[in-house]
KOLVO-386276 format. One record per residue: residue in three letters; chain; z, y, x of N, C-alpha, C in turn. Coordinates in Angstrom, 3 decimals, decimal comma, padded with zeros to 6 digits. Layout:
BEGIN
- ALA_A_Z_Y_X_Z_Y_X_Z_Y_X
...
END
This chain:
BEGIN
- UNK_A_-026,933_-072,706_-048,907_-027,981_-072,505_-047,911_-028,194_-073,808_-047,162
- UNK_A_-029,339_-074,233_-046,898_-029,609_-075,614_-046,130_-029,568_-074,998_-044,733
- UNK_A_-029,366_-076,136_-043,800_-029,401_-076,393_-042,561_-030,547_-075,567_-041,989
- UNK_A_-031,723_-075,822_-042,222_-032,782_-075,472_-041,626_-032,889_-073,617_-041,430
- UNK_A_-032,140_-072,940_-042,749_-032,244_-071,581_-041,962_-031,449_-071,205_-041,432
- UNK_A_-029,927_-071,692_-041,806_-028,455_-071,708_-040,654_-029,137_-071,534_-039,376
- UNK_A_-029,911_-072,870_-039,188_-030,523_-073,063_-037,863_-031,730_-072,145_-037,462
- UNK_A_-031,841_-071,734_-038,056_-033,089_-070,811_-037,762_-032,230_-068,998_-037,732
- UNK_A_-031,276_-068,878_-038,037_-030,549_-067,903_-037,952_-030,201_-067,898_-036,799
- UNK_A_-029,568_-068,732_-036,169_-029,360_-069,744_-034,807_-029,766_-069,271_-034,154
- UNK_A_-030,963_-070,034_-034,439_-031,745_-069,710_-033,262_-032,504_-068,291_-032,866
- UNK_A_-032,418_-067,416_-033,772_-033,087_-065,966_-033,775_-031,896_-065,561_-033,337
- UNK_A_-030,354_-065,621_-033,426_-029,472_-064,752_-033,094_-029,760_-065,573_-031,142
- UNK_A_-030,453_-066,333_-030,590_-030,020_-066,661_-029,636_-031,569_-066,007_-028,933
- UNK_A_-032,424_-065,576_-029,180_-033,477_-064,852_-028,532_-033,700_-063,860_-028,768
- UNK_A_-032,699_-062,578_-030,036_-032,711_-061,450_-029,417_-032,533_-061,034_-027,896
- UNK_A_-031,418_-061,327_-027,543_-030,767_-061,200_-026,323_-032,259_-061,353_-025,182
- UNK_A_-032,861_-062,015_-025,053_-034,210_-062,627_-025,193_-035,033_-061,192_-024,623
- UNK_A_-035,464_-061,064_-026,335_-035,949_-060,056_-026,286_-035,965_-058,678_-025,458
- UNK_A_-034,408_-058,263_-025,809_-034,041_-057,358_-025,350_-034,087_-057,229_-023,779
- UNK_A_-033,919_-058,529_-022,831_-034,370_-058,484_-022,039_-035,419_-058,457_-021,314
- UNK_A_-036,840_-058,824_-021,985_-037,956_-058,638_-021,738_-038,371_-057,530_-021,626
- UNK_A_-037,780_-056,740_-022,985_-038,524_-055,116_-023,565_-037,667_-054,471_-022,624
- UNK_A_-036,736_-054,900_-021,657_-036,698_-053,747_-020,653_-036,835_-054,073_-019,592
- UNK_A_-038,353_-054,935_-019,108_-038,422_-055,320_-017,907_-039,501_-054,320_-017,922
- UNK_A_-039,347_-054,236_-016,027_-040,266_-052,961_-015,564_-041,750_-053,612_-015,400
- UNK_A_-041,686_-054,914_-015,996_-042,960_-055,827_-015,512_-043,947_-055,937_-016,789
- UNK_A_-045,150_-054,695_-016,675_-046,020_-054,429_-017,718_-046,615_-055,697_-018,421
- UNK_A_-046,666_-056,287_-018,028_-047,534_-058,177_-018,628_-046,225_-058,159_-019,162
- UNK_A_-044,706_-058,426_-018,952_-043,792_-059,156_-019,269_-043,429_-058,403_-020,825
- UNK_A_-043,236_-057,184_-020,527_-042,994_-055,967_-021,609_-044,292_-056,226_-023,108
- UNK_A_-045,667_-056,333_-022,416_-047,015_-055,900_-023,547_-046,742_-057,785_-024,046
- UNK_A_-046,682_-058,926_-023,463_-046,552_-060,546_-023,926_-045,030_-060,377_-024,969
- UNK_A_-044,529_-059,899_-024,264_-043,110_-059,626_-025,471_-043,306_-059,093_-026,954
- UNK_A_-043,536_-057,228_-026,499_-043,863_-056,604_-027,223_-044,358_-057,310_-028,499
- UNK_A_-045,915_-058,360_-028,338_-046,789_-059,073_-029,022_-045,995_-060,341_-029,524
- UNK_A_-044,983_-060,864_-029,066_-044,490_-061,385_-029,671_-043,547_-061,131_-030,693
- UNK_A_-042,691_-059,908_-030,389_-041,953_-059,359_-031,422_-042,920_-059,160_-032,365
- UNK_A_-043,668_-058,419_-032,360_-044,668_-058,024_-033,461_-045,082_-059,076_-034,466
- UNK_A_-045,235_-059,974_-033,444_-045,615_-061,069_-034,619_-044,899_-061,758_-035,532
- UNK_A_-043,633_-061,954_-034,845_-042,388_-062,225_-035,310_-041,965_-061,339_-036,552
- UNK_A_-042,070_-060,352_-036,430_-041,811_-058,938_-037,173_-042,742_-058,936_-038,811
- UNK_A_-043,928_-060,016_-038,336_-044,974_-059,720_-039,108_-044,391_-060,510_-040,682
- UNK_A_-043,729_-061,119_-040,016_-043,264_-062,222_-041,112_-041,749_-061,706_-042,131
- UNK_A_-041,648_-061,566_-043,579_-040,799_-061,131_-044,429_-039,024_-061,958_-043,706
- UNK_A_-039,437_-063,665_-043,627_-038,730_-064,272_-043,257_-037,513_-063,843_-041,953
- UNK_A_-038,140_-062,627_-041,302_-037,829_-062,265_-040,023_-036,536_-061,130_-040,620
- UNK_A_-036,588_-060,487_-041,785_-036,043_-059,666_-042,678_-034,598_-059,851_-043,308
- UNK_A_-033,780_-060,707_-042,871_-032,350_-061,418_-043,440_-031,468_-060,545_-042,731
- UNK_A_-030,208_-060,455_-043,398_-029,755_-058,877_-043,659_-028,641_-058,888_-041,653
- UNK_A_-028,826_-060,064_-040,880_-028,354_-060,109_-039,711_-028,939_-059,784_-038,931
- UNK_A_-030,181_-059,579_-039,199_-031,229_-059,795_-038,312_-031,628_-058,316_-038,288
- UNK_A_-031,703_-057,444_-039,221_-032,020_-056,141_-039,292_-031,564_-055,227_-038,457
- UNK_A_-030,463_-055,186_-037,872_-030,033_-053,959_-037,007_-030,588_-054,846_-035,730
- UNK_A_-030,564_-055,906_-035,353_-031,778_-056,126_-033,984_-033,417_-055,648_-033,950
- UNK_A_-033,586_-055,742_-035,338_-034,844_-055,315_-035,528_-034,764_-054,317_-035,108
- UNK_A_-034,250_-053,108_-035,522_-034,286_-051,731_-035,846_-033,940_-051,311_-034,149
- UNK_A_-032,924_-051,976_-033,529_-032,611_-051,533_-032,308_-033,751_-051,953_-031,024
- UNK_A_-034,157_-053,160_-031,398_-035,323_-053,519_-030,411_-036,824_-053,348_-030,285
- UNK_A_-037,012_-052,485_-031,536_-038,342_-052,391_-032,033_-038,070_-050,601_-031,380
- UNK_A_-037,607_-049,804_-032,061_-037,540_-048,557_-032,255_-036,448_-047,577_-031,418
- UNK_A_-036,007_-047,855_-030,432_-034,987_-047,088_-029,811_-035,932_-047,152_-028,303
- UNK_A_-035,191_-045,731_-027,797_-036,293_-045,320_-026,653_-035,578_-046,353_-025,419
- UNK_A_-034,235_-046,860_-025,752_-034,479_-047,998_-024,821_-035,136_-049,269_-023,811
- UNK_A_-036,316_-049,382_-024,804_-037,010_-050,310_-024,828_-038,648_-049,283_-024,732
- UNK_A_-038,594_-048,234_-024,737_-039,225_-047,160_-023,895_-039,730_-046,740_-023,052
- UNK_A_-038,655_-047,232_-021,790_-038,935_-046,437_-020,873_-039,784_-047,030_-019,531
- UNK_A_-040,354_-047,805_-020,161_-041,243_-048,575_-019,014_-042,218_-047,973_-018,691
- UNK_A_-042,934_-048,180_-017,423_-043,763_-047,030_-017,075_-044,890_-047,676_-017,145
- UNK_A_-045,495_-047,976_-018,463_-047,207_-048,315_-019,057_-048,191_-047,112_-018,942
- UNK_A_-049,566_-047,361_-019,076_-050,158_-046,249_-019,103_-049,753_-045,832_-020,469
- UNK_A_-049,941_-044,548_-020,628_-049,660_-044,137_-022,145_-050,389_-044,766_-023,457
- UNK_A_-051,757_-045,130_-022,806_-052,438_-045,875_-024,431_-051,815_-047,379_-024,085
- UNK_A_-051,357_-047,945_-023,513_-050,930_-049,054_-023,479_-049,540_-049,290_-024,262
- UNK_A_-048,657_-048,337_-023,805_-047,521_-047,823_-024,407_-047,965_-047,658_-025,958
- UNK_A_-048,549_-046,628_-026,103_-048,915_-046,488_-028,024_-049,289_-047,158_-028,280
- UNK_A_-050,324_-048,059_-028,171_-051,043_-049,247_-028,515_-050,347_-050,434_-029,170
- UNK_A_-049,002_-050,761_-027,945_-048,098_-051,958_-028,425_-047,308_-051,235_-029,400
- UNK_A_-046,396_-049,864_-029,298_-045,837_-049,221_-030,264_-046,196_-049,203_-031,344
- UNK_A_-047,477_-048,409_-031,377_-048,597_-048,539_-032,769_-048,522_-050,072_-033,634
- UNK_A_-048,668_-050,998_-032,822_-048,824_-052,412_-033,254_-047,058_-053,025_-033,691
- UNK_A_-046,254_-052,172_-033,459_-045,036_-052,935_-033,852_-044,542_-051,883_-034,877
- UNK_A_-044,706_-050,962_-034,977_-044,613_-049,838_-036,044_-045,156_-050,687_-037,638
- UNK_A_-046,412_-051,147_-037,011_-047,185_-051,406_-038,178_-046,948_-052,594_-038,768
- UNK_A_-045,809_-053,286_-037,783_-045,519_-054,956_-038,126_-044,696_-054,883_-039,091
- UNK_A_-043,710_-053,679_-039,062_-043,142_-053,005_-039,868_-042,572_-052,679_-041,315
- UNK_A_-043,461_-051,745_-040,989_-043,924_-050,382_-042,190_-043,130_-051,784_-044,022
- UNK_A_-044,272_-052,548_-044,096_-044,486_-053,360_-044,743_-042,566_-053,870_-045,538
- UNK_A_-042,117_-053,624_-043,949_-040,348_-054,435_-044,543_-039,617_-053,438_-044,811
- UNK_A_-039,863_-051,675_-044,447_-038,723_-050,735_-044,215_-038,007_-050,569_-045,805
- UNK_A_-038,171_-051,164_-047,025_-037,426_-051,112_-047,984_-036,043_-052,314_-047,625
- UNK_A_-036,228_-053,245_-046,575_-035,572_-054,289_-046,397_-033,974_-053,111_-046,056
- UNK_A_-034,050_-052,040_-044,872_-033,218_-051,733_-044,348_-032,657_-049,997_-044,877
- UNK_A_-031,691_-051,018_-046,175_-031,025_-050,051_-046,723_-029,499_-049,907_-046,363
- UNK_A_-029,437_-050,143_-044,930_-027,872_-048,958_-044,156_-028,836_-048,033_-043,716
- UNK_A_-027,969_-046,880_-044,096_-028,380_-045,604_-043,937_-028,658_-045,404_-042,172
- UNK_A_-027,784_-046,249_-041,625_-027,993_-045,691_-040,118_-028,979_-046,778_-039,024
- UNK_A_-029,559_-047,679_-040,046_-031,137_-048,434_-039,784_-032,295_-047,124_-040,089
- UNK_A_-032,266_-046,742_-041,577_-033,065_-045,878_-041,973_-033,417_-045,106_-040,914
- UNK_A_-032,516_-044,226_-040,253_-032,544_-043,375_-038,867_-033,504_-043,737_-038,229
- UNK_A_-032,914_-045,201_-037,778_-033,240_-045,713_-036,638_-034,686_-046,303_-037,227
- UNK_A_-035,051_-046,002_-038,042_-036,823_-046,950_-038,333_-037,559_-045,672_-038,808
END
């Protein structure tokens, strides 16, 4: 494996944490700018390496990252949009207890 995805492993294992803190801020701009960034992030196969999958699965899809108080189409809207960033990789996550969780 070269340097460049070591480092890029790196650096994704160092902005979940990131993430996870955004997607549970009570601050609707902070949550929907996140949200859109995961998604996009998400959009990409590259995002799919077998370390990276149970962050996926936990930061995308657990009601953790839930419970912010958006209007409801705002809420489905970004949901809808990270569902769908998705769909596309869910053959990637074959532990049975991702499957659950996606």
């Amino acid at each position: 494996m070269s340097s460049r995805p070591q480092t890029a492993v790196a650096d994704n294992a160092k902005i979940f944490p990131v993430f996870a803190t955004r997607l549970a801020s009570k601050d609707v701009n902070e949550y929907i700018n996140t949200a859109n960034k995961l998604k996009n992030w998400l959009g990409s196969e590259k995002a799919y390496y077998p370390d990276a999958l149970r962050n996926i699965a936990h930061q995308t899809f657990t009601t953790r990252f839930l419970h912010i108080e958006l209007s409801a189409v705002a809420a489905m809207d970004i949901y809808q949009a990270l569902i769908r960033a998705v769909i596309p990789f869910l053959p990637l996550f074959t532990e049975e207890d991702l499957q659950y969780t996606c």
